[in-house]
N, C-alpha and C positions, 0 to 999 in steps of 0.2 A: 576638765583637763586643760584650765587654762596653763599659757608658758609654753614656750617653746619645747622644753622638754618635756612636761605635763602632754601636751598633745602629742607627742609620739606616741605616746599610750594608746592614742583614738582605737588602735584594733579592739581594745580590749571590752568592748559593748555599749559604752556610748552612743560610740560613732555607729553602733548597730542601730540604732534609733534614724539615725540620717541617712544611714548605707541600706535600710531595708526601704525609706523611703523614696530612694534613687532605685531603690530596684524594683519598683511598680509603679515607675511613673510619677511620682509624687513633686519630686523635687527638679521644677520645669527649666530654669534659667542654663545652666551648664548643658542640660542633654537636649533642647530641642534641635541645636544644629545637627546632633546626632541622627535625628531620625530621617532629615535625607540623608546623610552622610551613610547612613546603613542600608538605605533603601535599594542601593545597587551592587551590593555586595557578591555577584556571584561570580564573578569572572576566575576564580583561583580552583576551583575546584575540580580544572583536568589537571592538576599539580599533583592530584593526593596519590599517595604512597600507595605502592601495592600494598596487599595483604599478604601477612606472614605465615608462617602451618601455625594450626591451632594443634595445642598439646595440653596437658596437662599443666607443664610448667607456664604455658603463654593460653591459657584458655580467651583470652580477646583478639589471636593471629596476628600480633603487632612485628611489623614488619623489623627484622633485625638489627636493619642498616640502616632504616631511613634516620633523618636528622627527626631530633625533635626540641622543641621550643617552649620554655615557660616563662611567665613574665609574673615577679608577686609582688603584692604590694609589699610595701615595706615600711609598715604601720609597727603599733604596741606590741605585739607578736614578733618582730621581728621578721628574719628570713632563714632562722639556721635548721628548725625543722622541715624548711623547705628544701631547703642545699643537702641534710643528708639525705632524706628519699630519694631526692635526685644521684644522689653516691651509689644509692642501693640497685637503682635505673640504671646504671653507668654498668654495675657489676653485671646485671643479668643480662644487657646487652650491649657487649663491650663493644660491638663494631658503627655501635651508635654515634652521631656527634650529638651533644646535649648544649644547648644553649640556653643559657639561667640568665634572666635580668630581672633586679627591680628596679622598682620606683613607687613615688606617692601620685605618679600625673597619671592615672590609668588611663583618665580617656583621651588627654589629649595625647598622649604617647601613642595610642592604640587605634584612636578612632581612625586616620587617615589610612592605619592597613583594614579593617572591617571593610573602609570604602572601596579600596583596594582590591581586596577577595585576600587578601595574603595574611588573614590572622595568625596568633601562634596557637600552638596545639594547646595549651593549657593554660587560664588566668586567674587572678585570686585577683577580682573584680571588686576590691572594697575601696574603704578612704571616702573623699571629699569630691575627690573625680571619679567616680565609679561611675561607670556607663549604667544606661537606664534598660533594666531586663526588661521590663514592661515592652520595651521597645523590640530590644533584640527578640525575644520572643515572640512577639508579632510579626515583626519580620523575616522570620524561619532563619535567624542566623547563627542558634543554638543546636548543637547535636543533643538529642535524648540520649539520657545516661542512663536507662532502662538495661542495657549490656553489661553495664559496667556492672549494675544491681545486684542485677541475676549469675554474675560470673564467683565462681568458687573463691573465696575468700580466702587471705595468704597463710594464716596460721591454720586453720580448718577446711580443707575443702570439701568437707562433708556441710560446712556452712556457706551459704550464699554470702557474698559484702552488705546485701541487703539483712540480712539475718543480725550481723555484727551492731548495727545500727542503731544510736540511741534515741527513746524514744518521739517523734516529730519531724526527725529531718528529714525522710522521704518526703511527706506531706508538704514540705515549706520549700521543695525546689520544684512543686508543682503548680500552674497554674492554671483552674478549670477543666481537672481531668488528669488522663494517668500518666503522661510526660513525664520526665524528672528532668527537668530544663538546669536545674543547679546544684551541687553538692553544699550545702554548709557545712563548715568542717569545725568551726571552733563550737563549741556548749556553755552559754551563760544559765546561769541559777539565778533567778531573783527569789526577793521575800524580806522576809526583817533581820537587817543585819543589827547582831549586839557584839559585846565583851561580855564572856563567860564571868572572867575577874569581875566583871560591877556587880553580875546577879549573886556571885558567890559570898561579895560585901555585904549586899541588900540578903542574904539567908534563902534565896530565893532560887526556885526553879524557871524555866521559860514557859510563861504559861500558855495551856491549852486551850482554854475559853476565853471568853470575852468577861466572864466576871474575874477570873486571874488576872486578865489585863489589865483591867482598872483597878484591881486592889492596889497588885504590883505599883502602878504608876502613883498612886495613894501612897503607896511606902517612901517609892524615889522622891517624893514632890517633899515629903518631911524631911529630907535627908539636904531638901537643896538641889535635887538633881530631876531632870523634866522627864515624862516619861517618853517622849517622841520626838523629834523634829523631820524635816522633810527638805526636799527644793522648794523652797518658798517661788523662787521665781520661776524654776519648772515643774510647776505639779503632776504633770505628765509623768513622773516618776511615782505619784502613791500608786496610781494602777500596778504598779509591780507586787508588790502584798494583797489592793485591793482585789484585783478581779481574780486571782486563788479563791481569794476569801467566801467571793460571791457562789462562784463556783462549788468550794465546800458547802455553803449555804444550801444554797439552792438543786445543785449539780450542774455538770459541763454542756448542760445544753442550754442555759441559762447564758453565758456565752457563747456558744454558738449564734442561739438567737440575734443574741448585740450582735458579732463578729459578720450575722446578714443583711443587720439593718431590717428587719422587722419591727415591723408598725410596737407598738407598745411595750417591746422587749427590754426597755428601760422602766417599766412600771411592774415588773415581776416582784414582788415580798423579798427576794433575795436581795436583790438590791436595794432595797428600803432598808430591809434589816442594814446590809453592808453601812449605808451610806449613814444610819442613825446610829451605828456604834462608833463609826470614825468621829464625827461631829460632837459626839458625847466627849472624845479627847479633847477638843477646844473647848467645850461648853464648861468641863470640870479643871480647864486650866494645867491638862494634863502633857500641852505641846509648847516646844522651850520659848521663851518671849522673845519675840522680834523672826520667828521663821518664816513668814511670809515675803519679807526680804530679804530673806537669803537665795544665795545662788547653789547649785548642787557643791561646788567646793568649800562654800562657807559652812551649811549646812554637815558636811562630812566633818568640816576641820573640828566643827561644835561637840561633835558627836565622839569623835576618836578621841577628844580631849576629857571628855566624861560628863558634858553638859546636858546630854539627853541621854538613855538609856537604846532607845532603838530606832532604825533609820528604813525605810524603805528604798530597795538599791539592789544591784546584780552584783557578778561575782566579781566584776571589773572594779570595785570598791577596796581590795584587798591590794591589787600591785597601784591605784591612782595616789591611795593615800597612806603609802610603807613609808615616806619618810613623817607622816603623821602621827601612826598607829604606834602607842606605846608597845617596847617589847613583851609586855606580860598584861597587855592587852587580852588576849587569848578568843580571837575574833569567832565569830560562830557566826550561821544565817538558822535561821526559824521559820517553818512552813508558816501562815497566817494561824493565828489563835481561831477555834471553832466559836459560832456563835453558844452554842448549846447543844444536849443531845440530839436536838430534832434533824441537825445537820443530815445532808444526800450525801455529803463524801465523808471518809475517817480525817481525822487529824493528820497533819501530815504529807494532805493534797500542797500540792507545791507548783509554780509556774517554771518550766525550764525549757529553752530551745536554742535553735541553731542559728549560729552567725559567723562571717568569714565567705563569704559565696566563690566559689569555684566554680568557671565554667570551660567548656571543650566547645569554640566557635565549631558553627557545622561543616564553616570552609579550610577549615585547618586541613594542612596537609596531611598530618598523622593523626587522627582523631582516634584510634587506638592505642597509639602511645600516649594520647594527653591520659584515654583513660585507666591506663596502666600503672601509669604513675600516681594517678588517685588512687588505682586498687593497692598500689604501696603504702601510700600515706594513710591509706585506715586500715595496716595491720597493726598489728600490737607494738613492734618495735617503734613504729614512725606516731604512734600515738605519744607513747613514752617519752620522746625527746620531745614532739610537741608540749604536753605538759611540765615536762622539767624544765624548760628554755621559756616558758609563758608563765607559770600558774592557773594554767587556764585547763579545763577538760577537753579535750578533743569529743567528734559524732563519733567513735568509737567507743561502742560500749563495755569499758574497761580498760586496760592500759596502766593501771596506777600503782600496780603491785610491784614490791620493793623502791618504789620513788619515795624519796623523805616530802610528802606533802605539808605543804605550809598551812597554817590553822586555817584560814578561810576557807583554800580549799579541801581541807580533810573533814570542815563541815558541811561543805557544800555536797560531798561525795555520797556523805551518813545522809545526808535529809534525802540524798534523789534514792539511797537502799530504803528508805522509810516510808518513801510518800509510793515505791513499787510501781503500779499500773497508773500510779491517780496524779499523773505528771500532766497538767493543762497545758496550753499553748494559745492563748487569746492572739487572733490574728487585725485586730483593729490595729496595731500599732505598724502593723506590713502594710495592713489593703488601703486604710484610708489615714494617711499622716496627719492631714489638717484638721477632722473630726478631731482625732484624739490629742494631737499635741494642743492644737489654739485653742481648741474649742473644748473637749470632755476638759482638758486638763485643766489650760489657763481659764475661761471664763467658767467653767461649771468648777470642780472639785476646786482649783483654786478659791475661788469666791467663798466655797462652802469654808474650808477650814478655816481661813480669814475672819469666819461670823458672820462675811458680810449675803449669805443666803441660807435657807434651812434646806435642811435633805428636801425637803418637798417640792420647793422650789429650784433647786438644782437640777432634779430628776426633770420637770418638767421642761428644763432650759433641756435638757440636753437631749430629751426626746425629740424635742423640736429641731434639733440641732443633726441629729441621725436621718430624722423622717427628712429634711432638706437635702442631706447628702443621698439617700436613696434615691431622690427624683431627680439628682443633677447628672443630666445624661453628659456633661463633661468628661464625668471620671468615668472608668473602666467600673463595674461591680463583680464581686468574687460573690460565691456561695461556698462554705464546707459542702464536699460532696455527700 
């Protein structure tokens, strides 16, 4: 996302890589002043608003009248799905004052009221300044959105909000247990992004296995055209295809395991297999010449121009690189190709989760209306403008109907109805940033596709590499519950 205009884009999942890293701590320089600066946060809290009658229509007793406050960033997403739920806010409780601000400085905008006690009721906590949840939630400066969960859902109230929800985002605004300390509201799809148009040239289908793949790439490599390319200088991006993959392989506990840092969970046949079929892509000359100096834009620009067949990448691929993307491009994404029958998952397992973090400080003076206004924004309506205004899916699951969807994302929509229950969520790239960006990425898989190490020797660096991070009582450690 280089440029000026290119990184306004940041909302669009990227910046989910560095926004999830700031939100468990990871990314130390900008937040450690934070965590005194949060430390004494409670002085605002004989401010907070009464409670309103609980009804039907207000099942969270959000008080009338009181004022309520949001502040969004105003990243790739923009702010105009924000502004009209805030409309819809406006309607239901007209004797409201509603006060909407963005910006891209969240923290330093923000940090000085956290310090304060005076946060606002409602924040869309992402960008480059995104305050460090790790933090805030250690220091109890997050209200539990468990009310908000369990409260009757705007188009259904025979449904719960929690009920509407697509697959993971509960899970990923938790941390060590049943809190829901954060809403994510935006939905990326990773996996292998193509052009339907190239495969349709090549006579070809998007293949299911691993021997499809290499035929396929056999066909493109006659043709002139490579079967793969990647971030050469991010490899932290093949995890986006690969760890589906493994996961098909082997099944989702096979991750899991990684995602605990478990002694030998890098030695599991799943990722052997994984790691010996990618490699086979180098080894057969099947990845475009010179990708490991590429950057994720060079790498895209290669790929949209017809130089490589498939790319590993999220859905934020489709608005970064529109003025790239031929128009009869006909973009698609692809669960990962299965090794063989002997696969634990079907075809079609695919990696998808949540990003955009929303949260309702505990000290806010209307903590019912921040979460009111969420329980707006994940009805069907405030989805719909979300996606029309983005490209992007919203955690509401569904929304899409009658939207003219743009090819990315109306392949991205097909692969999450295909892949059904067998939706992964590898949490190595939330819990431990530097494992998987410096380390799995750049010095392990990087190296490998390079040539310059064999699957054997990768595995083994990066066991070493996990088993370190396990015993470094620096960082915080998560477990899947």
């Amino acid at each position: 996302m280089g440029s000026t205009s290119a990184h306004k884009n940041d909302g669009l999942g990227r910046r989910n890589l560095i926004k999830r890293s700031a939100a468990l701590g990871l990314i130390t320089v900008p937040t450690m002043s934070f965590l005194s600066a949060c430390a004494s946060g409670d002085s605002g809290s004989e401010d907070k608003a009464a409670k309103g009658t609980k009804s039907a229509e207000n099942p969270l007793a959000v008080n009338d009248s009181a004022p309520l406050e949001l502040v969004i960033f105003d990243g790739g997403f923009g702010t105009k799905y924000a502004e009209d739920a805030k409309a819809v806010y406006e309607k239901n409780f007209p004797k409201a004052k509603v006060k909407f601000s963005k910006t891209q400085k969240i923290q330093s905008v923000l940090q000085p009221r956290f310090n304060g006690g005076t946060p606002p009721d409602l924040i869309d906590n992402s960008g480059a300044q995104q305050m460090d949840m790790g933090v805030l939630v250690g220091k109890k400066q997050l209200a539990d959105l468990t009310p908000l969960l369990d409260a009757p859902s705007i188009d259904d109230p025979a449904k719960t909000v929690r009920d509407t929800l697509r697959p993971g985002i509960v899970e990923m605004g938790q941390f060590d247990g049943d809190p829901v300390w954060i809403m994510y509201y935006a939905y990326t799809v990773y996996g292998v992004w193509y052009s339907q148009t190239a495969l349709d040239k090549l006579d070809a289908a998007y293949p299911e296995t691993w021997d499809e793949m290499l035929a396929l790439c056999a066909k493109a490599k006659k043709k002139g055209i490579a079967g793969w390319t990647y971030a050469g200088k991010y490899p932290y991006y093949l995890p986006f295809s690969l760890y589906p993959f493994i996961a098909k392989i082997g099944g989702v506990e096979v991750l899991d395991a990684i995602d605990n840092l478990e002694p030998k969970a890098w030695e599991h046949p799943a990722v052997k297999a994984a790691f010996e079929a990618y490699y086979e892509l180098y080894k057969k000359g099947y990845v475009l010449e010179g990708t490991p100096g590429l950057d994720h834009r060079g790498s895209q620009g290669a790929w949209a121009n017809g130089k490589a067949l498939f790319i590993p990448n999220g859905s934020w691929v489709e608005n970064e690189e529109a003025s790239v993307i031929p128009a009869d491009f006909n973009l698609a994404v692809g669960a990962p190709s299965g090794l063989d029958s002997s696969d634990k998952m079907p075809f079609g397992t695919i990696w998808a989760s949540g990003g955009e973090p929303f949260i309702v400080p505990a000290n806010a003076k209307n903590t019912a209306g921040g979460m009111e206004q969420l329980r707006i924004m994940l009805s069907e309506a405030s989805s719909k403008s979300f996606t029309s205004s983005t490209k992007s899916l919203s955690a509401f699951n569904g929304g899409t109907d009658g939207i003219e969807l743009s090819p990315g994302l109306k392949s991205g929509v097909a692969a999450l109805e295909k892949a059904g229950t067998n939706v992964v969520n590898p949490r190595l790239q939330d819990w431990y940033v530097k494992l998987q960006k410096e380390q799995i990425g750049v010095s392990g898989l990087g190296e490998m596709m390079a040539g310059r190490a064999t699957p054997a020797e990768t595995i083994k660096k990066i066991q070493a590499f996990a088993d370190a991070a396990a015993k470094d009582q620096s960082i915080k450690h998560f477990k899947h519950q």
